[in-house]
C-alpha positions as CSV (number, residue, x, y, z in Angstrom):
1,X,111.3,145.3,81.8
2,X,108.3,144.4,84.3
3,X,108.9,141.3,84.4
4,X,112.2,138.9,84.2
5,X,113.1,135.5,85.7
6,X,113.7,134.6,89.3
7,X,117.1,134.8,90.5
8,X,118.9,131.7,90.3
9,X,116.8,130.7,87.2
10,X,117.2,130.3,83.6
11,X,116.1,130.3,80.4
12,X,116.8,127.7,78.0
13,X,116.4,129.0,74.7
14,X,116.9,127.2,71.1
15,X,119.6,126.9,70.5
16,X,121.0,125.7,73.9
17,X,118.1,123.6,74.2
18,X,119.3,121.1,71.5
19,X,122.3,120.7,73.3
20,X,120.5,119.5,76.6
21,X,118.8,117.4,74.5
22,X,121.2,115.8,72.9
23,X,122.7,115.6,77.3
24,X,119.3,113.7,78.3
25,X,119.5,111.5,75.1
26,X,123.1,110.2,76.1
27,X,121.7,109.7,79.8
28,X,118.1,107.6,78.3
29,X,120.4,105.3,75.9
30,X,123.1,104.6,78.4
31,X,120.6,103.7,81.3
32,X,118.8,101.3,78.4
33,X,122.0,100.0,77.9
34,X,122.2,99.2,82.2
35,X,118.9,98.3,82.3
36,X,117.2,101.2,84.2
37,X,113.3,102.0,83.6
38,X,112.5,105.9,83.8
39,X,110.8,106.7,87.2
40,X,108.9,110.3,87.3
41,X,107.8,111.6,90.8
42,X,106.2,114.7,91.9
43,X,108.3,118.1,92.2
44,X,106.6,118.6,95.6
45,X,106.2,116.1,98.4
46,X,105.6,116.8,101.6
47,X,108.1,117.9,104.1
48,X,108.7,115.4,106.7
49,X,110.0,113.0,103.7
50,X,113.6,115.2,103.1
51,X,113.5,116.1,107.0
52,X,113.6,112.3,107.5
53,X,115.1,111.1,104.0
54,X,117.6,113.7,103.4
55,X,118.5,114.8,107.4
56,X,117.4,117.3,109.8
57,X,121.5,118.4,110.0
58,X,122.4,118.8,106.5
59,X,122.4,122.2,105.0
60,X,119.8,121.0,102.4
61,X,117.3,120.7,105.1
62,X,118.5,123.5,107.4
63,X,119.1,126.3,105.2
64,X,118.4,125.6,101.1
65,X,114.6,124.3,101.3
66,X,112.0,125.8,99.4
67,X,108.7,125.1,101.6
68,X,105.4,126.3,101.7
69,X,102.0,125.9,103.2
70,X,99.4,125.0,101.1
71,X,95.7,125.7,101.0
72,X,95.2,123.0,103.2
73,X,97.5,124.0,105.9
74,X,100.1,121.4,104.6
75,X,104.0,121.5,104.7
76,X,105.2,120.8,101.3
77,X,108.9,121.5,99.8
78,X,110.0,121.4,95.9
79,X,112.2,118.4,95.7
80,X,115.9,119.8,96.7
81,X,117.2,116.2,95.6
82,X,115.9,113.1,94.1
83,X,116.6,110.2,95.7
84,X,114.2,110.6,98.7
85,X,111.0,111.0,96.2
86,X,112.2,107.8,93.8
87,X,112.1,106.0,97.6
88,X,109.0,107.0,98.8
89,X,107.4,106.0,95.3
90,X,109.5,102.6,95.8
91,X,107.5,102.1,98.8
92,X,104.1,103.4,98.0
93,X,103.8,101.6,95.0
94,X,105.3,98.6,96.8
95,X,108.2,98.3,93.9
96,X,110.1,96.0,96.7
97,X,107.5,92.8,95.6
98,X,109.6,93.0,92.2
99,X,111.7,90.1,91.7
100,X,114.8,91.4,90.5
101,X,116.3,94.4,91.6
102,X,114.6,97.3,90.8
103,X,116.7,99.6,88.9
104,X,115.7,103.0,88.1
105,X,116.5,106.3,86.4
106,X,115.4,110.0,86.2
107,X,115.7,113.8,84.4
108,X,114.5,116.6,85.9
109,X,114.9,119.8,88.1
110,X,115.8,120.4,91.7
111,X,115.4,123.7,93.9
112,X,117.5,124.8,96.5
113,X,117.8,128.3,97.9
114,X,121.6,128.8,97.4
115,X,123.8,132.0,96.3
116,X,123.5,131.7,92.6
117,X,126.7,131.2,90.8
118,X,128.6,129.4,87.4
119,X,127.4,126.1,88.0
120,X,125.2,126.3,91.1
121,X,121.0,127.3,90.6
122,X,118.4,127.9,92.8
123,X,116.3,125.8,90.1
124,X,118.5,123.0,88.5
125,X,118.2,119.8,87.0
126,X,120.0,116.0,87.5
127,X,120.0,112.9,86.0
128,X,120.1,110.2,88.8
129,X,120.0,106.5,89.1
130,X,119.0,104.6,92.2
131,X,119.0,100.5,92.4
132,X,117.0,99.2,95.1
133,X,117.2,95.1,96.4
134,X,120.7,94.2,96.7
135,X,123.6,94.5,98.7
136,X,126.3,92.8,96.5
137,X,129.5,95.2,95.9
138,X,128.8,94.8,92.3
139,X,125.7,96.9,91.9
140,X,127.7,99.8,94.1
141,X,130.5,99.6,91.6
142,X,127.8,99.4,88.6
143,X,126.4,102.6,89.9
144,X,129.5,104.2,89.9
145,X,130.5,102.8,86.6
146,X,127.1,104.4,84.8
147,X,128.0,107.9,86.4
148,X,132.0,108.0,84.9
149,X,130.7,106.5,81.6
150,X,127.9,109.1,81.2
151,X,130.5,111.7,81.3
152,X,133.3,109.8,79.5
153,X,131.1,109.2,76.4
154,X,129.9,113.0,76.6
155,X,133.7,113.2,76.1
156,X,134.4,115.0,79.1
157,X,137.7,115.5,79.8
158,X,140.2,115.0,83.0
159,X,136.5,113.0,85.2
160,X,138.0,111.7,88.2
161,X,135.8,109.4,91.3
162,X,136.5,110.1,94.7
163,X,135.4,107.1,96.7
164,X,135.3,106.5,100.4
165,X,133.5,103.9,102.7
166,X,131.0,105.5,105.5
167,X,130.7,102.2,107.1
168,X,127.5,100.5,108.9
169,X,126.2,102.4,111.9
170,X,128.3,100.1,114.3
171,X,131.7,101.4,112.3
172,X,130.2,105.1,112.4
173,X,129.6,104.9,116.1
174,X,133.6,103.9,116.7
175,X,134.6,106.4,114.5
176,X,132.2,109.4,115.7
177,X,134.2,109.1,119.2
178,X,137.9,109.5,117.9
179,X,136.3,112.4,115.6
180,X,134.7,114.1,119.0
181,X,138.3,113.6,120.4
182,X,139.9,115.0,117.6
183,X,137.4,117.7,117.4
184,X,136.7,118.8,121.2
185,X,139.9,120.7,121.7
186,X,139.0,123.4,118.5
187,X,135.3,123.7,119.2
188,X,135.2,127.3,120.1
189,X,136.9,127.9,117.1
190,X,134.6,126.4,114.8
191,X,132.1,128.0,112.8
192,X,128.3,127.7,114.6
193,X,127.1,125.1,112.1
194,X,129.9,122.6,112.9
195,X,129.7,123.3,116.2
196,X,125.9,122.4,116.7
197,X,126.6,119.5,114.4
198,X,129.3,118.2,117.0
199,X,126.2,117.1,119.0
200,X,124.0,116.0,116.6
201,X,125.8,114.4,113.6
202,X,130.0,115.0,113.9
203,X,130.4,113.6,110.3
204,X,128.7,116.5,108.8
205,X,131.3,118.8,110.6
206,X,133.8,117.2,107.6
207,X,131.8,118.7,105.0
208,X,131.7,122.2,106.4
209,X,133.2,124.6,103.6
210,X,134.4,127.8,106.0
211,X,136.5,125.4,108.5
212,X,138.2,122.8,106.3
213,X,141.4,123.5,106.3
214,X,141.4,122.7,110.3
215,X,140.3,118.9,109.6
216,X,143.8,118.0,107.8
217,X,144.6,116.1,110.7
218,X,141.5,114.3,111.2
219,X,141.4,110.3,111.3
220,X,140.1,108.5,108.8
221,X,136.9,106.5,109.0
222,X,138.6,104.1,107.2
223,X,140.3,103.0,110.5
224,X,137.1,102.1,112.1
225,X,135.4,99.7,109.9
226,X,134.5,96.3,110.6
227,X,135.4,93.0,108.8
228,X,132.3,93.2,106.8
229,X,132.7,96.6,105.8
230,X,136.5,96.1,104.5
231,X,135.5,93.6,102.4
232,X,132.0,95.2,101.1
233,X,134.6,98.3,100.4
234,X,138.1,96.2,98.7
235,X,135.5,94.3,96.6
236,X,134.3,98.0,95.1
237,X,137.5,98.9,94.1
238,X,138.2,95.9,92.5
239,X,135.5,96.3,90.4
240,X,136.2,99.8,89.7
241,X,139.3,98.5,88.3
242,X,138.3,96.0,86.3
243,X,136.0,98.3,84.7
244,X,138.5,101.0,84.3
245,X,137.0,103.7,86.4
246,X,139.2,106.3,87.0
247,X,139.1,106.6,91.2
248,X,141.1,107.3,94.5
249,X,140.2,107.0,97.8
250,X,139.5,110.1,99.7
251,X,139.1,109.6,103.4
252,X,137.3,112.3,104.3
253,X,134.4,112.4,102.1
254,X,131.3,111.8,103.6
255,X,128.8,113.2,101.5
256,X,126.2,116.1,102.3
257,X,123.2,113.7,102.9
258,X,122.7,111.4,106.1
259,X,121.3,108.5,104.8
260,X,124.7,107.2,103.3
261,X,126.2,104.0,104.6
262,X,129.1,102.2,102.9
263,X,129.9,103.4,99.6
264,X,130.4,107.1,99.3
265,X,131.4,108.8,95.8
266,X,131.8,111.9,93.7
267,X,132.8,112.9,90.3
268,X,135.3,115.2,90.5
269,X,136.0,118.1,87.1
270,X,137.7,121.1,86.2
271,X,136.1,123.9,84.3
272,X,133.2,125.7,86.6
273,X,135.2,127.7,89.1
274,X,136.0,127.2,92.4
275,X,133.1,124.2,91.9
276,X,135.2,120.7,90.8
277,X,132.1,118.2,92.1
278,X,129.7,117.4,89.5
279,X,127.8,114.6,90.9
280,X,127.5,111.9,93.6
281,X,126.1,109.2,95.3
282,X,126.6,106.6,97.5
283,X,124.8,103.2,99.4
284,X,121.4,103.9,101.6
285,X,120.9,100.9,103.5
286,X,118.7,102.2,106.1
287,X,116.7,104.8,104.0
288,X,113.9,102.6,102.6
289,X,113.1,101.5,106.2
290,X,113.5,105.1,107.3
291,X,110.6,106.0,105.1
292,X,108.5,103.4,106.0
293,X,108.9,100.8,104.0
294,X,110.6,97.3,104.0
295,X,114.1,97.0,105.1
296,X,115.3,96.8,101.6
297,X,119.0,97.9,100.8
298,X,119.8,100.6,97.7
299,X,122.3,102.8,96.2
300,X,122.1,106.1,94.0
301,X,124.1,108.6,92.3
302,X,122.8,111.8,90.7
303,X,124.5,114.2,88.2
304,X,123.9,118.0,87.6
305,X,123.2,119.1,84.2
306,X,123.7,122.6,84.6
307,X,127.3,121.7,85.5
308,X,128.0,119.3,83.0
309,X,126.7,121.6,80.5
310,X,129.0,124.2,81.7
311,X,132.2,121.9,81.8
312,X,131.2,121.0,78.0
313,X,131.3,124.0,77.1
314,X,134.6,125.3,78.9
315,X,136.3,122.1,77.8
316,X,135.1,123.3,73.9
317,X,133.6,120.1,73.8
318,X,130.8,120.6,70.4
319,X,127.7,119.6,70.7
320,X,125.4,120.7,67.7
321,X,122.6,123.0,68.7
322,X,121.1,123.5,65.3
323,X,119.0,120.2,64.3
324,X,119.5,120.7,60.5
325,X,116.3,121.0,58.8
326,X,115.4,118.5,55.8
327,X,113.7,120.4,53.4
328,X,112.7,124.4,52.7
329,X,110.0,124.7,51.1
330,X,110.5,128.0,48.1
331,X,107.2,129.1,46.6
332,X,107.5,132.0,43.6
333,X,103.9,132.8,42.7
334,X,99.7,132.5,44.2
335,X,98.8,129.2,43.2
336,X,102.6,127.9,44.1
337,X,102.1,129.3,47.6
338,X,99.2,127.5,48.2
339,X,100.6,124.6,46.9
340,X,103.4,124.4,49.3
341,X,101.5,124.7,52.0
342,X,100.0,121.2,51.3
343,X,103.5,119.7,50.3
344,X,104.8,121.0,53.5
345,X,102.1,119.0,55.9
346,X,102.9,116.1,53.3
347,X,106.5,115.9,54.1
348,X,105.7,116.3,57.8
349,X,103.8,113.9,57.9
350,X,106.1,111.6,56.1
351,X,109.0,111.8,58.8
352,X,110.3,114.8,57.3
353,X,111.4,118.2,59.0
354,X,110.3,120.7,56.5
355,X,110.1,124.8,56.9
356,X,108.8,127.4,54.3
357,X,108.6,131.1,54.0
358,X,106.0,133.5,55.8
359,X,106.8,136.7,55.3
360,X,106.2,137.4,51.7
361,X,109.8,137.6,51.4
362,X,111.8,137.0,47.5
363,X,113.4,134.0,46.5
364,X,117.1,135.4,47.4
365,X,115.7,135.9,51.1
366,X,114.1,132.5,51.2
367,X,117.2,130.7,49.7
368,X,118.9,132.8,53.3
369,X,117.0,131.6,55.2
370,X,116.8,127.9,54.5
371,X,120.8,128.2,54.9
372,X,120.3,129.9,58.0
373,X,118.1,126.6,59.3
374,X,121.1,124.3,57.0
375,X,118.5,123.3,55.5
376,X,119.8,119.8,53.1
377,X,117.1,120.4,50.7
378,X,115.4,123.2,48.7
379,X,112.2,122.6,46.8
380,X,111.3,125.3,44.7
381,X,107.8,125.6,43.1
382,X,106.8,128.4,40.6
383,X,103.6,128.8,38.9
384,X,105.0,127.1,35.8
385,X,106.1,124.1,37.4
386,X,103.4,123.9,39.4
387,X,101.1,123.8,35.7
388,X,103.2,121.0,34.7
389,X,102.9,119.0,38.0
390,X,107.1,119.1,38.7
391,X,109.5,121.1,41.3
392,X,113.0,121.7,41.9
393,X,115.2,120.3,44.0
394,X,118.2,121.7,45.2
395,X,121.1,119.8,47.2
396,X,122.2,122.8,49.7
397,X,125.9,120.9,50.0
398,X,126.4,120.3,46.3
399,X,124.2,123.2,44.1
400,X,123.3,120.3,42.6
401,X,119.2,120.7,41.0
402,X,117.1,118.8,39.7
403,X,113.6,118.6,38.2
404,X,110.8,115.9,39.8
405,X,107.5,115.2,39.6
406,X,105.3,116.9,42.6
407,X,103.5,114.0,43.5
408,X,107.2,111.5,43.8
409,X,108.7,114.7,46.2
410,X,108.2,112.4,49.5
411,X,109.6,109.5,47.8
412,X,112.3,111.6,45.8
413,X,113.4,112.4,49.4
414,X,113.4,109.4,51.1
């Protein structure tokens, strides 16, 4: 072929598309049911807002960017995440002079230059939440809540959180010099990421995928948090409980973003490889600020589709992705023909899904295909019938027929 897609990339086709459908549905109803408003933001922004929203040290900005320059000698970059483009809107449209807390939710695709693999895309899409206003444990443990409920009424199996507190930046400065201490003695032997992370950001060394078996002995930044911070993080998991979330505390997860602060979270599953995290979030205290707005306090979480799409279908989870189709439409004869083509934008117009033959084919090859759509309805129309002002209708599931009168066939089906 000349052409095919870009590597990392895919095509949804019907079919599969259904099913992602019927993926987005679930993630619209349940955020209606949490009270979160749909937010859409550009797929671009510029640069400087993930350098400074996402951080300069994390692998998303350093190596997995897709940025350009536009025609106006611009730095832009397709959104690799998006929590950083939901908090510039925040700000812009000055969202912070809401009352309440502003709760909000999006769909849509990400880009990141990665080595493609089962579960991982250079174009992918999430479904995220952020809440921005409050600093209350309870809408940290909410967030977390909406996440593990998403997948639990997609009926994924075995969904475990992994939570952890990163602390305020007074707890993160204690604990970045015992990790310097623990760290210092097996710098030359670390990999030249983590080692130029050492002096900029040490907690990113914890997330570094080619040395972590060396961090088993690492402490625990759980040791190094304040009063405030023990009690923001015991009141989470409290929550969690109450609300039946299935969680454990994992010490050393810090997240691949910098703008974390307190909470810190994944969803952990089996069923896409070596891959087990589907999702994630955590607190972003400072972020809002960061981007020039307000000092206003927020958390997030995003899921990845693709992912959970994959696990679905590993797991041999069904999700339908035929919509059955109403009615077919049979015509047997000139004037009948014609005919149908008006019943058919009737019924459509009605509500209906409705489908009809365009191939010239017989009725044996239409009564095909309208099983091949499960189709719940034939209406056949001959010449004859059509004289006498009636057509057939067939129940697919029964066989059972009957005659009624062409101009009832809307109502007949309703």
């Amino acid at each position: 072929m000349a052409f095919q897609k870009p590597t990392g990339t895919q095509d949804l086709l019907p079919g599969t598309v259904e099913k992602w459908q019927l993926i987005e549905e679930k993630a619209r109803d349940l955020c209606r049911r949490f009270n979160y408003r749909e937010i859409r933001t550009p797929i671009f922004e510029q640069t400087s807002l993930f350098e400074r929203g996402v951080g300069e040290t994390t692998d998303i900005v350093e190596k997995e960017m897709y940025t350009f320059q536009d025609k106006g000698e611009r730095w832009m970059t397709l959104r690799p995440e998006g929590t950083a483009g939901v908090v510039r809107s925040y700000v812009e449209n000055k969202l912070y002079g809401e009352p309440d807390v502003t709760k909000l939710y999006y769909i849509g695709p990400m880009f990141r230059y990665e080595r493609p693999q089962a579960g991982r895309q250079r174009q992918f899409h999430q479904f995220g939440v952020e809440a921005f206003g409050a600093t209350d444990p309870a809408i940290d443990a909410e967030v977390v809540a909406l996440g593990f409920q998403y997948c639990r009424e997609l009926g994924l199996k075995d969904v475990k959180v992994e939570i952890n507190s990163v602390g305020n930046p007074a707890s993160r400065e204690a604990y970045r010099e015992k990790l310097l201490a623990f760290l210092n003695p097996m710098k030359d032997s670390l990999c030249k990421d983590c080692q130029s992370r050492m002096e900029r950001n040490p907690l990113r060394v914890l997330d570094c995928k080619v040395d972590q078996d060396k961090f088993g002995g690492a402490p625990s930044i759980l040791d190094s948090l304040d009063e405030e911070c023990i009690a923001h993080f015991a009141k989470v998991q409290e929550l969690l409980t109450a609300m039946e979330v299935d969680y454990v505390i994992n010490h050393r997860l810090v997240r691949g973003l910098d703008y974390y602060t307190h909470t810190a979270f994944e969803y952990k599953a089996q069923g896409i490889g070596a891959i087990d995290t589907i999702g994630g979030g955590g607190r972003y205290n400072g972020l809002v600020a960061e981007v020039g707005g307000p000092d206003q306090p927020g958390i997030g979480m995003a899921l990845g589709m693709e992912r959970i799409a994959l696990i679905l279908e590993k797991q041999e989870i069904g999700l339908s992705g035929i919509q059955p189709l109403d009615v077919y439409l049979v015509a047997l004869g000139e004037a009948a023909d014609k005919e149908i083509t008006t019943q058919l934008f009737h019924l459509r117009k009605a509500g209906f899904s409705a489908e009809r033959d365009y191939l010239g084919r017989k009725m044996k090859a239409q009564m095909k295909s309208a099983d091949r759509m499960q189709a719940r309805y034939t209406a056949i129309l001959g010449d004859d019938e059509l004289e006498r002002g009636e057509i057939a209708l067939k129940s697919m599931e029964t066989g059972e027929q009957r005659t009624v009168k062409l101009a009832e066939l809307v109502n007949e089906l309703k």
